[in-house]
C-alpha positions as CSV (number, residue, x, y, z in Angstrom):
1,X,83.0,106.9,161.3
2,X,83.6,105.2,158.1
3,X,80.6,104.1,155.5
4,X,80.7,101.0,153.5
5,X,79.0,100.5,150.1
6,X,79.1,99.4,146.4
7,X,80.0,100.8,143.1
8,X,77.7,99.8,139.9
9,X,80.7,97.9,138.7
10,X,79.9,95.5,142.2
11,X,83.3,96.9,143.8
12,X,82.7,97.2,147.3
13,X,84.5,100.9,148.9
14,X,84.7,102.7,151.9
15,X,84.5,106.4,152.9
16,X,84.8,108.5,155.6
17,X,81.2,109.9,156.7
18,X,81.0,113.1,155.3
19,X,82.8,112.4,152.2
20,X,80.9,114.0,149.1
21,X,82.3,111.5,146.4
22,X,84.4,108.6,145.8
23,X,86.0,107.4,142.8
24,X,86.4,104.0,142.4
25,X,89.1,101.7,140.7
26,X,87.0,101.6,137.7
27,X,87.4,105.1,137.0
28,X,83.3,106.0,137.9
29,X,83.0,108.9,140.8
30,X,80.2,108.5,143.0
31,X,78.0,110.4,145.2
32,X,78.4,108.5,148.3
33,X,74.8,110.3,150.0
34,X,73.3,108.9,146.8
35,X,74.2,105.3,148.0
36,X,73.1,102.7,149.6
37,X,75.1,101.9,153.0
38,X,75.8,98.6,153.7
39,X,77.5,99.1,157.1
40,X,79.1,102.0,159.5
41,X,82.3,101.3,161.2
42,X,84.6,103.6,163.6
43,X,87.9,103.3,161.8
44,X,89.7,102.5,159.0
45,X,91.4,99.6,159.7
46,X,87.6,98.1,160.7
47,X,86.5,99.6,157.0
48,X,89.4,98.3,155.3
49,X,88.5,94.8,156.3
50,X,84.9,94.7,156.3
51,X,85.5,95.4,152.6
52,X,87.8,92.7,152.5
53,X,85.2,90.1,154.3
54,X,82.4,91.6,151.9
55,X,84.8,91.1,148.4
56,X,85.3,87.2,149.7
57,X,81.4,87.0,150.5
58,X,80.8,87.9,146.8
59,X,83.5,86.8,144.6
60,X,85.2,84.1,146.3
61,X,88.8,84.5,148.0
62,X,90.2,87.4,146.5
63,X,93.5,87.2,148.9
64,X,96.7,87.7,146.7
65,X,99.1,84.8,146.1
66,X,102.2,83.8,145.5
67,X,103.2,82.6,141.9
68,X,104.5,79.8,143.2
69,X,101.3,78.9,145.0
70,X,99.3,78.8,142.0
């Protein structure tokens, strides 16, 4: 089971249950049991993009692109 929440910085991460910290990209580590969980889900594929559908709910499409897209 995998546990999805946010850093103070608004990143949105993912940990394994259990997990007693997490440092995100910022460079802040975090309690994870100190956190507020946004959603439980059973692998890490499922985590990986329910972090990704969370990221585009808040900041937009954050998919990468080619240079010669932009």
């Amino acid at each position: 089971m995998y546990i999805i929440f946010r850093c103070d910085c608004g990143r949105v991460l993912y940990a394994k249950e259990g997990v007693a910290t997490r440092k995100c990209v910022c460079g802040k580590t975090l309690k994870v049991k100190s956190r507020r969980i946004f959603k439980k889900v059973n692998t890490r594929e499922d985590a990986s993009l329910a972090v990704q559908d969370m990221q585009d709910e808040i900041y937009g499409n954050t998919g990468f692109m080619k240079a010669s897209d932009l």
